[in-house]
C-alpha positions in Angstrom: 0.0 0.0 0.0 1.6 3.6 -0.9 1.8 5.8 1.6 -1.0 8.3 0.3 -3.4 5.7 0.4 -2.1 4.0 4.0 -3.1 8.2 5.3 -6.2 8.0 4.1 -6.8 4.9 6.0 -5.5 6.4 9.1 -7.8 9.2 8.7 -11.0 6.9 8.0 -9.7 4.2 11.1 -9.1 8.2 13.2 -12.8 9.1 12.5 -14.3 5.7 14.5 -12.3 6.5 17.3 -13.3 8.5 20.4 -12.6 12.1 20.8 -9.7 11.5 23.1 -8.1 8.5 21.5 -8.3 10.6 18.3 -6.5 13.3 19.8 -3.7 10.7 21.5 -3.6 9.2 18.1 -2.5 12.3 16.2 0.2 13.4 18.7 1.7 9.8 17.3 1.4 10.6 13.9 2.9 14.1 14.5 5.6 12.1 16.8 6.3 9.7 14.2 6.2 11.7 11.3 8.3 14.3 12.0 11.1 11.6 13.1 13.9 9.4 11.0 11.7 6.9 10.3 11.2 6.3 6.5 7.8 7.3 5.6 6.4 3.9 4.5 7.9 2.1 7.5 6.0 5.3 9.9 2.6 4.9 8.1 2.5 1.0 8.8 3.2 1.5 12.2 0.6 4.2 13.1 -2.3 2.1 10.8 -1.5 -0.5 13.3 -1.1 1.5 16.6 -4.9 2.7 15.0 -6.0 -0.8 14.4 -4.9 -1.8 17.6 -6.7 1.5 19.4 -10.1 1.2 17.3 -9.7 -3.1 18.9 -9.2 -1.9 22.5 -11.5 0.6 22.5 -14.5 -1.9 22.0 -13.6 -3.4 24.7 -13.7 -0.5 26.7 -10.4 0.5 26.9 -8.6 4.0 26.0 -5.2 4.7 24.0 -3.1 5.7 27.3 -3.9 2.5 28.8 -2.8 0.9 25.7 0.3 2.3 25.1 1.1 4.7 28.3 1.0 8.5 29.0 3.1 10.0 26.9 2.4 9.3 22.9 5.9 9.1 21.6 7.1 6.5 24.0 5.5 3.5 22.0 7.7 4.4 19.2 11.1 5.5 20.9 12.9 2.5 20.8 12.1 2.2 16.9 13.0 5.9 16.4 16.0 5.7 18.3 17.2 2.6 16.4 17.3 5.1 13.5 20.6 6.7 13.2 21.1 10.5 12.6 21.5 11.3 9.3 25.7 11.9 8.5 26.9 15.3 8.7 28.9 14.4 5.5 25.0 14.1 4.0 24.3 17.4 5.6 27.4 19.4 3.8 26.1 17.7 0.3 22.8 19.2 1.0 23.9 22.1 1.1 26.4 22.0 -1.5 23.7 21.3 -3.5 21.3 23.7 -2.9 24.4 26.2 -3.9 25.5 24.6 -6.5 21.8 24.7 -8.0 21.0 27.8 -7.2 24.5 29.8 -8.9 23.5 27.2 -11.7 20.7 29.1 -11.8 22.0 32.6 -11.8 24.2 31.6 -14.4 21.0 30.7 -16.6 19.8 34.2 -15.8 22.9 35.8 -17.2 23.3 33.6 -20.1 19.5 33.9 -21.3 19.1 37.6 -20.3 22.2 38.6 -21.6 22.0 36.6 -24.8 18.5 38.3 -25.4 20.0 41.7 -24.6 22.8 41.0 -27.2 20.7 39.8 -30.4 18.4 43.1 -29.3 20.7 45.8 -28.7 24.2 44.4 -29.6 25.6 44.5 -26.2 24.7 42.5 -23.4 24.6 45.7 -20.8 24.5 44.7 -17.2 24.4 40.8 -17.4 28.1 40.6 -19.1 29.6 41.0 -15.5 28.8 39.5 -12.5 30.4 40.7 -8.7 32.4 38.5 -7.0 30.2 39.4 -3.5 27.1 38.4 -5.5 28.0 35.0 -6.1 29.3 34.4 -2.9 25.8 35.7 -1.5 23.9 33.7 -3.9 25.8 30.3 -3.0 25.7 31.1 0.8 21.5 33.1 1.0 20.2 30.3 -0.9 21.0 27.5 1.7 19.4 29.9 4.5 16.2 30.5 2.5 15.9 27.0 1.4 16.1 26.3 5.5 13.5 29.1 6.4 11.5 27.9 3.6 11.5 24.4 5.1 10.9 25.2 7.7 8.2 27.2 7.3 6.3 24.0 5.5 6.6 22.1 8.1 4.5 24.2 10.2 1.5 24.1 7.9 -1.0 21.5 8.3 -2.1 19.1 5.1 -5.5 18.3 4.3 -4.5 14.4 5.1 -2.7 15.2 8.5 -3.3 16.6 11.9 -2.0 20.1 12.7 1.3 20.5 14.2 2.4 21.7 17.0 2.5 25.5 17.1 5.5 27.1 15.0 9.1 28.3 16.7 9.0 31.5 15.9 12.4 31.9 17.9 13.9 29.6 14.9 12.2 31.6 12.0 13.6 35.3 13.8 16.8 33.9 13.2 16.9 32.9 9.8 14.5 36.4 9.0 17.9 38.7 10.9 20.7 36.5 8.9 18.6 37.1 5.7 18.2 41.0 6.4 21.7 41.6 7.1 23.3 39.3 4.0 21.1 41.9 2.3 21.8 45.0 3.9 25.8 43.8 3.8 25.2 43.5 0.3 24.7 47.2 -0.4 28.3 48.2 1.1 30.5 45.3 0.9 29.7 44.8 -2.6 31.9 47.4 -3.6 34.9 45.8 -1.6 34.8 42.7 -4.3 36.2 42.6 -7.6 33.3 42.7 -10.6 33.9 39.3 -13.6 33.0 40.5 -16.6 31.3 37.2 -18.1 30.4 36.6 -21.8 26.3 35.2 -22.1 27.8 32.6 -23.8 30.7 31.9 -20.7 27.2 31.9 -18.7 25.5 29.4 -20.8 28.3 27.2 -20.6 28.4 27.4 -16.9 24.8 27.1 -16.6 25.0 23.9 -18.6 28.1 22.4 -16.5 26.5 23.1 -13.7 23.6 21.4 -14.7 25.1 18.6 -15.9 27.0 18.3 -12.5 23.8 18.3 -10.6 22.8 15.2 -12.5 26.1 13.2 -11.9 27.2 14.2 -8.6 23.7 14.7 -6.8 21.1 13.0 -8.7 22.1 9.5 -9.6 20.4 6.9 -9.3 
């Protein structure tokens, strides 16, 4: 069963239960979910921690008595099993999100610049590139991917209970390193040296760096 089809189970096995075994039941999905374990293996445990509630529960019995106080502590010992995901995996994240997103810039250069070129004769403003900008592109891109996560995670789906309320102490972090990468931006960038870049030295970087997304990060 994908795992699309084992939440829509839950939700239907969630609607037969009592108001406070529903509620016990979707502070385990929201444990379980936001943990290590591999989504299809955390969807087959929680329809059977249902199952098991919706059996119990005829015979008169309620979700703490089944599996204790606290919600998470039926799964700890499988999410503790789990191990933390490398920090080797974590640099590669973010290598990729930079490497994708000066790929990216380099595409804006190259097209824009190339358009600019067969219109005017001169490719203006997008034939040189500051040294500053790249390095704030490479770095800013990895925080607002974060923040952007981040701020997904705190919205509910239409297939999943709501979370818990959103850290707002995390997101006025990321919001102050954002505002002053900008505002740094504005007088350091005349400190670094400006490239001048053909469109066509973009394109060709836009390409390699395509091209190294798919071999280094993307294989299958």
């Amino acid at each position: 069963m994908k795992v699309k089809a084992m939440i829509k189970q839950n939700n239907v096995l969630r609607e037969q239960m009592t108001p406070s075994n529903r509620s016990y039941m979707e502070d385990m999905i929201l444990e379980l979910r936001s943990s290590r374990v591999e989504a299809v293996r955390a969807e087959e445990l929680l329809l059977e921690a249902a199952n098991l509630i919706l059996r119990e529960q005829s015979k008169g019995k309620d979700a703490k008595q089944i599996f204790g106080e606290h919600p998470g502590d039926y799964f700890r010992e499988i999410i503790d099993s789990i191990p933390e995901r490398p920090v080797r995996s974590q640099w590669n994240y973010y290598l990729m999100i930079s490497w994708a997103s000066l790929t990216s810039l380099f595409a804006v250069l190259a097209i824009a610049g190339l358009i600019l070129l067969w219109i005017t004769g001169s490719a203006g403003i997008f034939s040189q590139i500051s040294l500053f900008t790249i390095l704030l592109v490479g770095a800013g891109s990895v925080v607002i991917i974060e923040l952007l996560m981040k701020w997904l995670s705190s919205l509910s789906e239409s297939d999943a209970p709501k979370p818990k309320p959103f850290d707002l102490k995390g997101l006025g972090v990321y919001v102050v390193i954002v505002i002053i990468a900008v505002f740094a931006g504005a007088f350091l960038e005349n400190l670094f040296p400006v490239i001048s870049i053909s469109p066509w030295v973009s394109l060709i970087l836009c390409l390699g760096g395509g091209l190294g997304l798919k071999l280094i990060f993307f294989r299958s």
